[in-house]
C-alpha positions as CSV (number, residue, x, y, z in Angstrom):
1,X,18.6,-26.7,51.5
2,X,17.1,-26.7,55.1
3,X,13.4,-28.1,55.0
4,X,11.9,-24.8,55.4
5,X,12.9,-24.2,51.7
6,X,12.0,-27.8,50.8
7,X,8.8,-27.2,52.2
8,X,8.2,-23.9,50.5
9,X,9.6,-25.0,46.9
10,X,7.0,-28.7,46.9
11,X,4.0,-25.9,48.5
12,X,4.5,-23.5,45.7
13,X,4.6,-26.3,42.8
14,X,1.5,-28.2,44.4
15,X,-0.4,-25.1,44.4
16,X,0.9,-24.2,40.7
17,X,-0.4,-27.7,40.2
18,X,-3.6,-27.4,41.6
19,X,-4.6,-24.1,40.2
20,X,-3.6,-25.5,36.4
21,X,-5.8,-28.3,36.9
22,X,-8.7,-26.1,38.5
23,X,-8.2,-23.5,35.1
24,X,-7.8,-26.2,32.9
25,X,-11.5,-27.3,32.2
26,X,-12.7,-23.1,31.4
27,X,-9.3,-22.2,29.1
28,X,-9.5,-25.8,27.2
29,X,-11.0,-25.2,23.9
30,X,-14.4,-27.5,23.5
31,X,-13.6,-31.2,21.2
32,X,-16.4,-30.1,18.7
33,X,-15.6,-26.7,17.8
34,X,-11.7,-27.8,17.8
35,X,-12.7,-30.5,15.2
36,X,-14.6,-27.8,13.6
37,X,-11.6,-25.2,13.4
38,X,-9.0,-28.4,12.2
39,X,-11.4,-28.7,8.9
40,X,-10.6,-26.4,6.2
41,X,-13.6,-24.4,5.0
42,X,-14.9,-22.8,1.5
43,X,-14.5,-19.7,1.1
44,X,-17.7,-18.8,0.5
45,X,-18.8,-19.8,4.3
46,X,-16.2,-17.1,5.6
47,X,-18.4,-14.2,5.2
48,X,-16.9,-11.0,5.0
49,X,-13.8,-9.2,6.3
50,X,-13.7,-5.2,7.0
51,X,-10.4,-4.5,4.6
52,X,-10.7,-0.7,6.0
53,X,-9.5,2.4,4.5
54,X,-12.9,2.9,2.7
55,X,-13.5,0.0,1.2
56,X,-15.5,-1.6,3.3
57,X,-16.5,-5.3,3.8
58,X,-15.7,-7.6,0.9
59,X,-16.4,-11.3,0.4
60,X,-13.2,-13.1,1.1
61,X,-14.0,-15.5,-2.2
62,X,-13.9,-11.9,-4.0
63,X,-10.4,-11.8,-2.4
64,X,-9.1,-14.9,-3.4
65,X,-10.4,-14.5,-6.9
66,X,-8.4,-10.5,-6.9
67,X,-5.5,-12.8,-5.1
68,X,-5.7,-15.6,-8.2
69,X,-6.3,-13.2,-11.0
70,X,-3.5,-10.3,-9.6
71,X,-0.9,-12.1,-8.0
72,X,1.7,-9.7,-5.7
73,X,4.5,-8.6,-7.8
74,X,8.1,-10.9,-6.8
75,X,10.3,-8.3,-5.2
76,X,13.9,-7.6,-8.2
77,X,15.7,-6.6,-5.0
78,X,18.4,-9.3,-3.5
79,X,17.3,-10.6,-0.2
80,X,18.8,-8.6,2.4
81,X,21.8,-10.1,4.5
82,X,22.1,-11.7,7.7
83,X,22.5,-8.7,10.6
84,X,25.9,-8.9,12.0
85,X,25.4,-10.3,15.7
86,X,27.4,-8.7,18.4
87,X,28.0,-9.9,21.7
88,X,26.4,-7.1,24.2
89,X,27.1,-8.2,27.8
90,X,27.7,-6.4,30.6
């Protein structure tokens, strides 16, 4: 490589650098709230979620107790197989 390229390729990752740094602190989630989001909840602090298609808002411990007392039906069908890979180059 002749040093204009050096010099180019070392610019470009030092300002990649510095701009990652600068961004850092305002894309970094705050300590507190990611403490907050890493302990688990009850449900009944959750609120509400919009379930749409007419029904509205329900509580989501209403959910989980539908969830608990209707569980989804296990699928009879055999799990499909594996799609066949080709090789697609040029």
């Amino acid at each position: 490589m002749d040093r204009t390229s050096l010099t180019f390729c070392i610019g470009a990752l030092a300002l990649c650098l510095a701009i990652a740094a600068i961004a850092y602190p305002y894309a970094a989630i705050p300590a507190d709230k990611a403490a907050r989001a890493a302990t688990p909840q009850p449900a009944e602090n959750l609120g509400s979620v919009d379930v749409g298609r007419g029904f509205g808002e329900v509580p989501v411990s209403t959910l989980m107790e539908y969830y608990i007392s209707n569980p989804p039906a296990k699928s009879a069908a055999a799990p499909a197989a594996a799609p066949q890979i080709r090789f697609g180059g040029c």
